[in-house]
C-alpha positions as CSV (number, residue, x, y, z in Angstrom):
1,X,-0.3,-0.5,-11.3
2,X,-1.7,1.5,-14.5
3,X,0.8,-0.1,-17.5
4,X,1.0,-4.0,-15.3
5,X,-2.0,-5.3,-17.5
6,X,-1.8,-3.4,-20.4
7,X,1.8,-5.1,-20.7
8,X,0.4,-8.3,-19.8
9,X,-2.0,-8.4,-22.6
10,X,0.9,-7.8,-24.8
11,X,2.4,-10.6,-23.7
12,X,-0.4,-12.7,-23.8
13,X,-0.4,-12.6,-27.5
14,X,2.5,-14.2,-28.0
15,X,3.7,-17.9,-27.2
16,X,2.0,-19.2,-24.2
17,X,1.8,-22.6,-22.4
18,X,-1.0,-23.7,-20.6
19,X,-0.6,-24.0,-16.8
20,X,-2.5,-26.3,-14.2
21,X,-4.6,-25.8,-11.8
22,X,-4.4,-23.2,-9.1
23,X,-3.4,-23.6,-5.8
24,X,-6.0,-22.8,-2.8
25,X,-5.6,-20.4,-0.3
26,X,-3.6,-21.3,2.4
27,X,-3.3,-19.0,5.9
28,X,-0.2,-19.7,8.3
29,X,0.3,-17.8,11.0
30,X,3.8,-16.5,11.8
31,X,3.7,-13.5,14.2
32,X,1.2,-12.3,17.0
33,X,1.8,-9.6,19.2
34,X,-1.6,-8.4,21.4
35,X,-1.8,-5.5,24.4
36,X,-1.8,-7.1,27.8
37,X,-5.2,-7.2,29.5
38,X,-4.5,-3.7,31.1
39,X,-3.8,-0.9,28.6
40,X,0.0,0.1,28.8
41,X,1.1,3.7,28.3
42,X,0.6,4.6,24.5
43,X,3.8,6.1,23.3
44,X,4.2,7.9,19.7
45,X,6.8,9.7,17.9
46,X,6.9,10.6,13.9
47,X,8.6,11.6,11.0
48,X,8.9,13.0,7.5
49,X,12.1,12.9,5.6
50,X,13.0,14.0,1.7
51,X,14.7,11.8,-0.2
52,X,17.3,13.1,-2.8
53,X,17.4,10.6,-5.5
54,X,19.9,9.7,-8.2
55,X,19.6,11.8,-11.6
56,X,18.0,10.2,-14.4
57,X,15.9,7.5,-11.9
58,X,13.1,6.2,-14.1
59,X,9.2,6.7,-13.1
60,X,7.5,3.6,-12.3
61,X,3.8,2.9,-13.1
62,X,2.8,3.5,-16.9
63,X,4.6,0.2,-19.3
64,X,4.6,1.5,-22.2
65,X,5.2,4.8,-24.6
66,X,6.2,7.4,-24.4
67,X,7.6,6.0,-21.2
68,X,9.4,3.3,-22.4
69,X,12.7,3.6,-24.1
70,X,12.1,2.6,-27.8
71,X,15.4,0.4,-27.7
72,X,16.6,-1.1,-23.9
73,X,20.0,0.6,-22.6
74,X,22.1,-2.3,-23.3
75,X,25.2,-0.4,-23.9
76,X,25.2,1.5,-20.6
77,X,24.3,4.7,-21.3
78,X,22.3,5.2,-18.6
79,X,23.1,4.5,-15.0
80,X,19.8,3.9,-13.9
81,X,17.2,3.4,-16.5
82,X,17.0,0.3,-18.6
83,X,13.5,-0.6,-20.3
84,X,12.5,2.8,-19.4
85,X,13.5,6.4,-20.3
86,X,15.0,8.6,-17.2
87,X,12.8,11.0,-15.6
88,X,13.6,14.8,-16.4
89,X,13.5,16.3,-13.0
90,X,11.3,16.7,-9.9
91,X,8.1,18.1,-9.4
92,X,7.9,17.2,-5.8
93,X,10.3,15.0,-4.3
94,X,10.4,11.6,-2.6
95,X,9.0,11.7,0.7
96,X,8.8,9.1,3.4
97,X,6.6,9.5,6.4
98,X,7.0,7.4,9.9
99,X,4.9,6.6,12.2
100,X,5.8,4.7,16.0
101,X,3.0,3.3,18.1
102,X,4.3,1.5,21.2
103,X,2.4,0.3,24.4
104,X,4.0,-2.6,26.6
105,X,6.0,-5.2,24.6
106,X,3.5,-3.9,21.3
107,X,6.1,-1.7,18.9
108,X,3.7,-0.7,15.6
109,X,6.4,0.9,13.0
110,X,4.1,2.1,9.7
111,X,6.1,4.1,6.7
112,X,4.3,5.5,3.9
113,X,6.2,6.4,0.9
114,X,5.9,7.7,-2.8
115,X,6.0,4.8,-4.7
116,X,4.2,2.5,-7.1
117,X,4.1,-0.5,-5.2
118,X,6.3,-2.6,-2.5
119,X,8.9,-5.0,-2.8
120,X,8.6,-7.3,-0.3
121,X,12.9,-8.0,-0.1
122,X,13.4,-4.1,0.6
123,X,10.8,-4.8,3.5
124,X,13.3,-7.5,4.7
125,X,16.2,-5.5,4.2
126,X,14.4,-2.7,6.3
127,X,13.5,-5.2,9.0
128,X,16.8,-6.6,9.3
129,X,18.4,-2.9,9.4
130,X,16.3,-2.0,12.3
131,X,16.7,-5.3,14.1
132,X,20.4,-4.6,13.9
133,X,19.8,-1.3,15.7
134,X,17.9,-2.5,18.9
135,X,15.0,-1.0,16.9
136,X,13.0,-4.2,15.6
137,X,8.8,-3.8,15.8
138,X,6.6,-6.3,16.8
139,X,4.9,-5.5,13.6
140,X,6.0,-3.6,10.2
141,X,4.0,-2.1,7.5
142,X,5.6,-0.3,4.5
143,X,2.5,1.5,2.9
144,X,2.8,2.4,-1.2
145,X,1.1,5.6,-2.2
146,X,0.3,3.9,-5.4
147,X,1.7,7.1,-7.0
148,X,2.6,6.0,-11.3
149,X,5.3,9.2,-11.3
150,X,7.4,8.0,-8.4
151,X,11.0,6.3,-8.7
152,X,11.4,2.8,-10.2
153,X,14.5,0.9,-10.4
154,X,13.7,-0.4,-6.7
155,X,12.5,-3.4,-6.7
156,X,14.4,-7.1,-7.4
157,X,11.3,-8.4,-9.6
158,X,12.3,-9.4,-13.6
159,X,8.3,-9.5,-14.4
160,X,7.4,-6.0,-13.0
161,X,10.9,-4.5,-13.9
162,X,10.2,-5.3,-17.5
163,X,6.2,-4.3,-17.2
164,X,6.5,-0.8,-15.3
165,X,9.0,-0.7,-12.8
166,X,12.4,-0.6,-14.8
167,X,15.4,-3.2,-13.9
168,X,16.8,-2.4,-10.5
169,X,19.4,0.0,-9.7
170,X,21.8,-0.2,-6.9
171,X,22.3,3.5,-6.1
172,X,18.7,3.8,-6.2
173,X,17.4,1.1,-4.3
174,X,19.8,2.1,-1.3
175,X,18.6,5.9,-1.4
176,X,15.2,4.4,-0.9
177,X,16.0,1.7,1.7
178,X,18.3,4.6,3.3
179,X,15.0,7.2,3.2
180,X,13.0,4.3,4.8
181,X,15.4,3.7,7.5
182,X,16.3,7.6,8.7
183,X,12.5,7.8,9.1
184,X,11.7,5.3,11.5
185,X,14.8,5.7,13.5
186,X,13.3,9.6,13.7
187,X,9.9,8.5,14.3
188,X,11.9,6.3,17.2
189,X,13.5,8.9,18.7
190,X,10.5,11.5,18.8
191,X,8.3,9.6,20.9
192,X,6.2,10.8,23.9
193,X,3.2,10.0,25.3
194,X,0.1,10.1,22.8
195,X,-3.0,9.9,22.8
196,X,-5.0,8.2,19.7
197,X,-8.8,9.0,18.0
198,X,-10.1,7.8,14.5
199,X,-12.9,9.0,12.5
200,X,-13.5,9.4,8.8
201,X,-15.1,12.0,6.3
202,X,-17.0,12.0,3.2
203,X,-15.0,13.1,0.5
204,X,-17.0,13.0,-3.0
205,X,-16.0,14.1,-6.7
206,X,-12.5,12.5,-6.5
207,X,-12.5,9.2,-7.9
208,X,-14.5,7.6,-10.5
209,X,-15.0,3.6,-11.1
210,X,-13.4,1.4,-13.9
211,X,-16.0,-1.3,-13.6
212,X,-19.2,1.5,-13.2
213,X,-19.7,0.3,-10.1
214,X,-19.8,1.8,-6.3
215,X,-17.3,3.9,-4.9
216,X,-16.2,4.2,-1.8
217,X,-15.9,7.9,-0.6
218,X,-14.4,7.6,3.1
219,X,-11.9,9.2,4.1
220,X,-10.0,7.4,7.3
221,X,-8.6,9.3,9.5
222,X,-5.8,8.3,13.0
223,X,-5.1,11.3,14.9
224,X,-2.2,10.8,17.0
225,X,-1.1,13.7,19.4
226,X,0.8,14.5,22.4
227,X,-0.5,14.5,25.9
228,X,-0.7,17.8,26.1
229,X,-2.8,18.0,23.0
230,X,0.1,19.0,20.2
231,X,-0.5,17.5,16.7
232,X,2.4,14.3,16.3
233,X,0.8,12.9,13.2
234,X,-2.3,12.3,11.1
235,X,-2.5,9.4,9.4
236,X,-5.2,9.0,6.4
237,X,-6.4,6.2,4.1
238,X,-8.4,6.8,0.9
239,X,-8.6,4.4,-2.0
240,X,-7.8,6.1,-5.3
241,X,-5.1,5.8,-7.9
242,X,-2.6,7.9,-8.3
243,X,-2.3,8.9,-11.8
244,X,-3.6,12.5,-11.8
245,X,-0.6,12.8,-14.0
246,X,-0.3,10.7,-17.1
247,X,2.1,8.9,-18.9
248,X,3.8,11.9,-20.7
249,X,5.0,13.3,-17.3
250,X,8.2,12.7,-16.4
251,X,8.6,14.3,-13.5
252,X,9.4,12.7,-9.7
253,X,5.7,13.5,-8.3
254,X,3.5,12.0,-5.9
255,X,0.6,12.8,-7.9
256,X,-2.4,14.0,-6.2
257,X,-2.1,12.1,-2.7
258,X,1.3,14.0,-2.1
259,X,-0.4,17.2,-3.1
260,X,-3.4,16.0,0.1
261,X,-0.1,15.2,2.5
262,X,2.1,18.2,1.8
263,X,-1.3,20.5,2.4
264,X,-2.2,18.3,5.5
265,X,1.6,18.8,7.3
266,X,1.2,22.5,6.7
267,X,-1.5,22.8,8.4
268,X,-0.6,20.6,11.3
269,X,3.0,21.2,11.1
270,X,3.4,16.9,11.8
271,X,3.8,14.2,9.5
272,X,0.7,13.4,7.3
273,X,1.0,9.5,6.0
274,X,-0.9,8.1,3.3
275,X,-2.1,4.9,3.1
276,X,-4.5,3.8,0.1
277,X,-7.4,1.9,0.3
278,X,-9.2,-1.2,-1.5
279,X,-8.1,0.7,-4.7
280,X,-8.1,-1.7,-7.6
281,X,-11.0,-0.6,-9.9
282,X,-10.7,3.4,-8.9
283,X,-9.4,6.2,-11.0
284,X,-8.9,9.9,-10.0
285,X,-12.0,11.8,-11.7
286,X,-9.7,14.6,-13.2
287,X,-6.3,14.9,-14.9
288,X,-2.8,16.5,-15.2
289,X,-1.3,19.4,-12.8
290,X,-4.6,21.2,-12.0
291,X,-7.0,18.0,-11.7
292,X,-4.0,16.8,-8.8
293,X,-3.9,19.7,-7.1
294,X,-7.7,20.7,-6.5
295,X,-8.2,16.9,-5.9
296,X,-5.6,16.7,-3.2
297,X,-7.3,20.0,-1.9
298,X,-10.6,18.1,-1.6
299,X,-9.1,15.2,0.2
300,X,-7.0,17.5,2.3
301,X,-10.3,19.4,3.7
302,X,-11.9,16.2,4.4
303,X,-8.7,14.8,6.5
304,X,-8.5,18.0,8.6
305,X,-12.3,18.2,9.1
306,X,-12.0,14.9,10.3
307,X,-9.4,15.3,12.8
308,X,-10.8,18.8,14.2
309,X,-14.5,16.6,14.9
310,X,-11.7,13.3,16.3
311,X,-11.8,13.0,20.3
312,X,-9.0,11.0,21.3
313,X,-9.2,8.0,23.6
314,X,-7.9,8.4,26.9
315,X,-6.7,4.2,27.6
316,X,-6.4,3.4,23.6
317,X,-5.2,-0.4,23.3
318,X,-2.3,-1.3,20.9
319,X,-2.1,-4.9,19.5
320,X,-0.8,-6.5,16.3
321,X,-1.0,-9.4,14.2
322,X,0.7,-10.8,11.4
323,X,-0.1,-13.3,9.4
324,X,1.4,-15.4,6.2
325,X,-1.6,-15.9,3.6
326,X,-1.0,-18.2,0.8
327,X,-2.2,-16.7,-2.2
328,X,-2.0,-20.2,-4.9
329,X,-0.2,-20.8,-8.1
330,X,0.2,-17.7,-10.1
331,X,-1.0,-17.5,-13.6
332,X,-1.5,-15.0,-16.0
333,X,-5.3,-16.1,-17.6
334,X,-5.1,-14.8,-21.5
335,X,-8.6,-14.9,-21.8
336,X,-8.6,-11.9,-19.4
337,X,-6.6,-9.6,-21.4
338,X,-7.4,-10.8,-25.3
339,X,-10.9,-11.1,-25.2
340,X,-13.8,-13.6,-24.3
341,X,-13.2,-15.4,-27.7
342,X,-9.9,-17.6,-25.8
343,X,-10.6,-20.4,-23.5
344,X,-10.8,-19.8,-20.0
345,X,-8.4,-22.8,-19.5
346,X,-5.9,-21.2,-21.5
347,X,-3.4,-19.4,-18.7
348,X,0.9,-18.9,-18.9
349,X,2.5,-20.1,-15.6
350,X,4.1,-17.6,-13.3
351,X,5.8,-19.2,-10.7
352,X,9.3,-18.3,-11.9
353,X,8.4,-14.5,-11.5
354,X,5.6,-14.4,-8.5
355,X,5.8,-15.7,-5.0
356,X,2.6,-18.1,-3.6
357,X,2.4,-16.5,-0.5
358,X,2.4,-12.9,1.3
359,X,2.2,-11.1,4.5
360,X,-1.1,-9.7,5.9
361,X,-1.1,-6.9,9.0
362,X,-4.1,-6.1,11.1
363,X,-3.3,-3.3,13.9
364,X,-5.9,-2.4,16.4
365,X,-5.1,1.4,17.8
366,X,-8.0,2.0,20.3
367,X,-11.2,1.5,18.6
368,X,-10.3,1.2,15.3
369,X,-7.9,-1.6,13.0
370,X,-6.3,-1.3,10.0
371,X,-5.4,-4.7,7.7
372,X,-3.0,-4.7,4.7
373,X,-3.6,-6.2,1.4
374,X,-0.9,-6.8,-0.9
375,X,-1.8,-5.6,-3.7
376,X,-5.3,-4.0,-5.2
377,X,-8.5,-5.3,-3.7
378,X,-11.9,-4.3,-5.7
379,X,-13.9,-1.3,-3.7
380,X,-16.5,-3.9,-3.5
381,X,-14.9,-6.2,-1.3
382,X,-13.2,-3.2,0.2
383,X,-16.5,-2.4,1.6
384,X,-17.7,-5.8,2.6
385,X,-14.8,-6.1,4.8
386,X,-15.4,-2.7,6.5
387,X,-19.0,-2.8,7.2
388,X,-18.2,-6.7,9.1
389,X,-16.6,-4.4,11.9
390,X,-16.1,-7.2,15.1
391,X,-16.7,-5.9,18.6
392,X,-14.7,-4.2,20.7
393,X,-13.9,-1.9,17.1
394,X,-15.9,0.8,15.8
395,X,-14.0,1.2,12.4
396,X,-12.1,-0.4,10.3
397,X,-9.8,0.4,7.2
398,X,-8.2,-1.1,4.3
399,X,-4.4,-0.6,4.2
400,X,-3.9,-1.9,0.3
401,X,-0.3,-1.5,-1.7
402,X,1.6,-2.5,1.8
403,X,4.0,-5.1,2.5
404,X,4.4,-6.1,-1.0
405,X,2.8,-6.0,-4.5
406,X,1.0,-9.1,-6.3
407,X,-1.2,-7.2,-8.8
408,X,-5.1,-6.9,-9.0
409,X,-7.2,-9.3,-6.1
410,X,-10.9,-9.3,-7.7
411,X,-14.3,-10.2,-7.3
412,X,-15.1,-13.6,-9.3
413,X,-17.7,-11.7,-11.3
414,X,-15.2,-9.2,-12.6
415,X,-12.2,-11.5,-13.5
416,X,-14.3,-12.8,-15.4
417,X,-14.9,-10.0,-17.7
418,X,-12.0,-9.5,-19.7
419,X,-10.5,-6.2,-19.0
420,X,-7.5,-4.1,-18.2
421,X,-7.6,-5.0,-14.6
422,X,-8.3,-8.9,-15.1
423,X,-5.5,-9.0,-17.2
424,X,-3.3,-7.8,-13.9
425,X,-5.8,-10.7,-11.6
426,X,-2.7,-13.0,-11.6
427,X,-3.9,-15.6,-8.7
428,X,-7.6,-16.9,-9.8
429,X,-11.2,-16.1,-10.1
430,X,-11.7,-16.8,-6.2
431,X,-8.3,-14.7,-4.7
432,X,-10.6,-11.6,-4.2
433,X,-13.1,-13.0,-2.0
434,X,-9.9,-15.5,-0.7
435,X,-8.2,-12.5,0.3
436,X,-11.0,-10.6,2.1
437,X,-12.0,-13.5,3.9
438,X,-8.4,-14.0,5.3
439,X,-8.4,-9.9,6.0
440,X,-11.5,-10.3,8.0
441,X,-10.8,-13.7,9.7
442,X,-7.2,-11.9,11.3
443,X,-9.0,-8.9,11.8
444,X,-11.8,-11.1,14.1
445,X,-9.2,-12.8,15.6
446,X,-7.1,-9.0,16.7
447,X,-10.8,-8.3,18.2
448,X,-10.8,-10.8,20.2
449,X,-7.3,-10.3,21.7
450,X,-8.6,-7.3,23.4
451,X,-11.0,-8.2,25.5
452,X,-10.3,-8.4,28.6
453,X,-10.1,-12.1,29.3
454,X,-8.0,-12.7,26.3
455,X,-4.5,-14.5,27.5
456,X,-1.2,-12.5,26.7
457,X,0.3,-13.9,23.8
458,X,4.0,-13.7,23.5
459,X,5.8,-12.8,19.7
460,X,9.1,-13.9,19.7
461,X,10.6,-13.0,16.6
């Protein structure tokens, strides 16, 4: 998130201790849920809810001023806001979108909502909410815009409340959790029979890259409609940050991806979700109000060109995977954000603020997957793991920002260049490449669950 590393170099300049060695990368598997041999009736039902939240809720992304409050609120004044000053009012509000895939004992439940980045506890809360209901999936994904004018004061993390995220607040963090919730139980209730296509476009003149390298200009597209052929929801993956809008707004916006998605859902009247892609070195090409709006009409044309030239699949398969991926001792490496003059072995220990492992998704819906990253991979391993598309699948897509947040996951090369987003590389010169490798082993792995000799593996939860 824009603000993470530039706070991190600040804090690298003062008092540090030097930590050992990192952990390797460790992959456990915890959950697997696969489509019987014979494709099941494909049920789908979505949703998109507005969420009305509490005046004077910070904006998460951007760390410092004019953002931050000059001195903390340690005398109460504001209910919600802490290291950072309340927002001002709404541009656009809080939206979370839905989205319910079911075939046979397969239940995919994917949310896609305006904010920063994902706190892994609000995904547990979520989960145990809905198991509570009779309303549990076989697999979960909670998808971060990636937006830096969205709400903070959600998550329960000290290190990213202080950097860019503000300290948590209650009544905000239940609006949230209570937005999450009333979409999926919508989505739940809306579902018919569906029928399922992906595709992608080319969309051009939108993003530009922090390390001068290539971009990667696909759009994704899953269009998801009724039997009968009526629109039930387009979901659409794109890798770009979103701060259109810079750190002197302070207004509740999703920046230019909810300027794409509210143009999208007009169109189509159905839910549009967005879901980022390998977005860690990629800024938007233009700035403020205008550059978001003709940007998220760019990547709005390209999403409904690609779902006019989608043919759906008549026997689309549905499986799921989940996996635990051990992500090593987290460190923040100073060299990275003071300069190359520091010793590389020089790093400040951050296990009492980051976890050592996450959760990793891969979803096959007919002939495509999708896999989630948690956090920001580099475009250029974003593209390595695309092109490495295992058979049955014809495409594949990066779902980054979903299930939780751990910072920057880079090349080897590029953590090594000291630089805003090295500074925010918190697990090790090899947890890029670490991290693809896992994303493409599970995604293998989902491919080969569908053919048609594959066993039926059970996912008791």
């Amino acid at each position: 998130m824009r603000g993470l590393a530039r706070a991190l170099q600040e804090l690298a300049r003062g008092p540090a201790r030097a930590a050992g060695a990192r952990g390797g990368l460790a992959v456990v598997l915890l959950n697997l849920c696969a489509a019987a041999p014979a494709a099941a009736e494909l049920t789908a039902g979505a949703a998109s809810v507005e969420v009305a939240l509490p005046s004077g809720t910070p904006l998460a992304g951007y760390g410092g001023f004019p953002r931050r409050a000059w001195i903390p609120d340690v005398i109460d004044r504001r209910p919600h806001a802490f290291w950072l000053k309340p927002s001002e009012g709404v541009h656009d509000p809080l939206m979370v979108r839905a989205l319910e895939l079911a075939s046979g004992e397969t239940r995919v439940l994917w949310l896609a909502v305006d904010l920063v980045g994902i706190d892994p506890s609000l995904v547990g809360e979520l989960r145990e909410r809905l198991d509570r209901a009779g309303q549990g999936p076989s697999a979960l994904i909670v998808s971060a815009s990636h937006t830096h004018s969205g709400p903070g004061a959600f998550a329960h993390s000290a290190l990213f409340g202080f950097l860019a995220i503000d300290r948590p607040s209650a009544g905000v963090r239940a609006r949230i959790l209570d937005g999450l919730a009333r979409a999926a139980q919508e989505a739940h209730a809306r579902r018919v029979p569906a029928l399922v296509g992906a595709g992608r476009a080319r969309v051009t003149g939108v993003a530009k890259s922090r390390l001068r390298a290539p971009l990667d200009p696909e759009l994704g597209v899953l269009k998801v409609v009724s039997r009968e052929g009526r629109p039930v929801a387009l979901l659409w993956n794109y890798a770009v940050h979103g701060t259109a809008l810079g750190k002197d707004n302070f207004l509740l916006s999703g920046d230019l991806m909810a300027e794409a998605s509210a143009r999208i859902e007009r169109a189509l009247e159905a839910p549009a979700l967005f879901v980022n892609g390998a977005v860690g070195d990629v800024s938007p090409a233009r700035r403020g109000r205008e550059g978001a709006r003709s940007m998220g009409e760019a990547l709005a044309g390209g999403a409904l060109g690609a779902w006019g030239q989608i043919k759906v699949e008549p026997d689309a398969r549905l499986a799921a995977m989940t996996e635990r991926v051990g992500v090593g001792a987290p460190a923040l490496r100073i060299r990275n954000c003071v300069g190359r003059w520091v010793p590389r072995w020089l790093s400040l220990g951050l296990g009492w603020a980051l976890p050592r492992s996450s959760e990793m998704v891969a979803v096959a819906v007919g002939r495509s997957a999708w896999v989630t990253v948690p956090g920001e991979l580099e475009t250029r391993l974003g593209l390595t793991l695309k092109a490495a598309v295992p058979r049955p699948l014809e495409h594949v897509f990066v779902a980054g920002v979903s299930n939780d947040y751990l910072g920057y996951f880079l090349t080897a090369a590029a953590y090594d260049r000291p630089s805003y987003i090295a500074c925010g590389s918190l697990y090790g010169e090899g947890s890029g490449e670490a991290m693809s490798a896992t994303a493409a082993a599970l995604l293998s792995r989902l491919a080969a669950s569908l053919s048609p000799e594959a066993p039926v593996a059970s996912a008791p939860r």
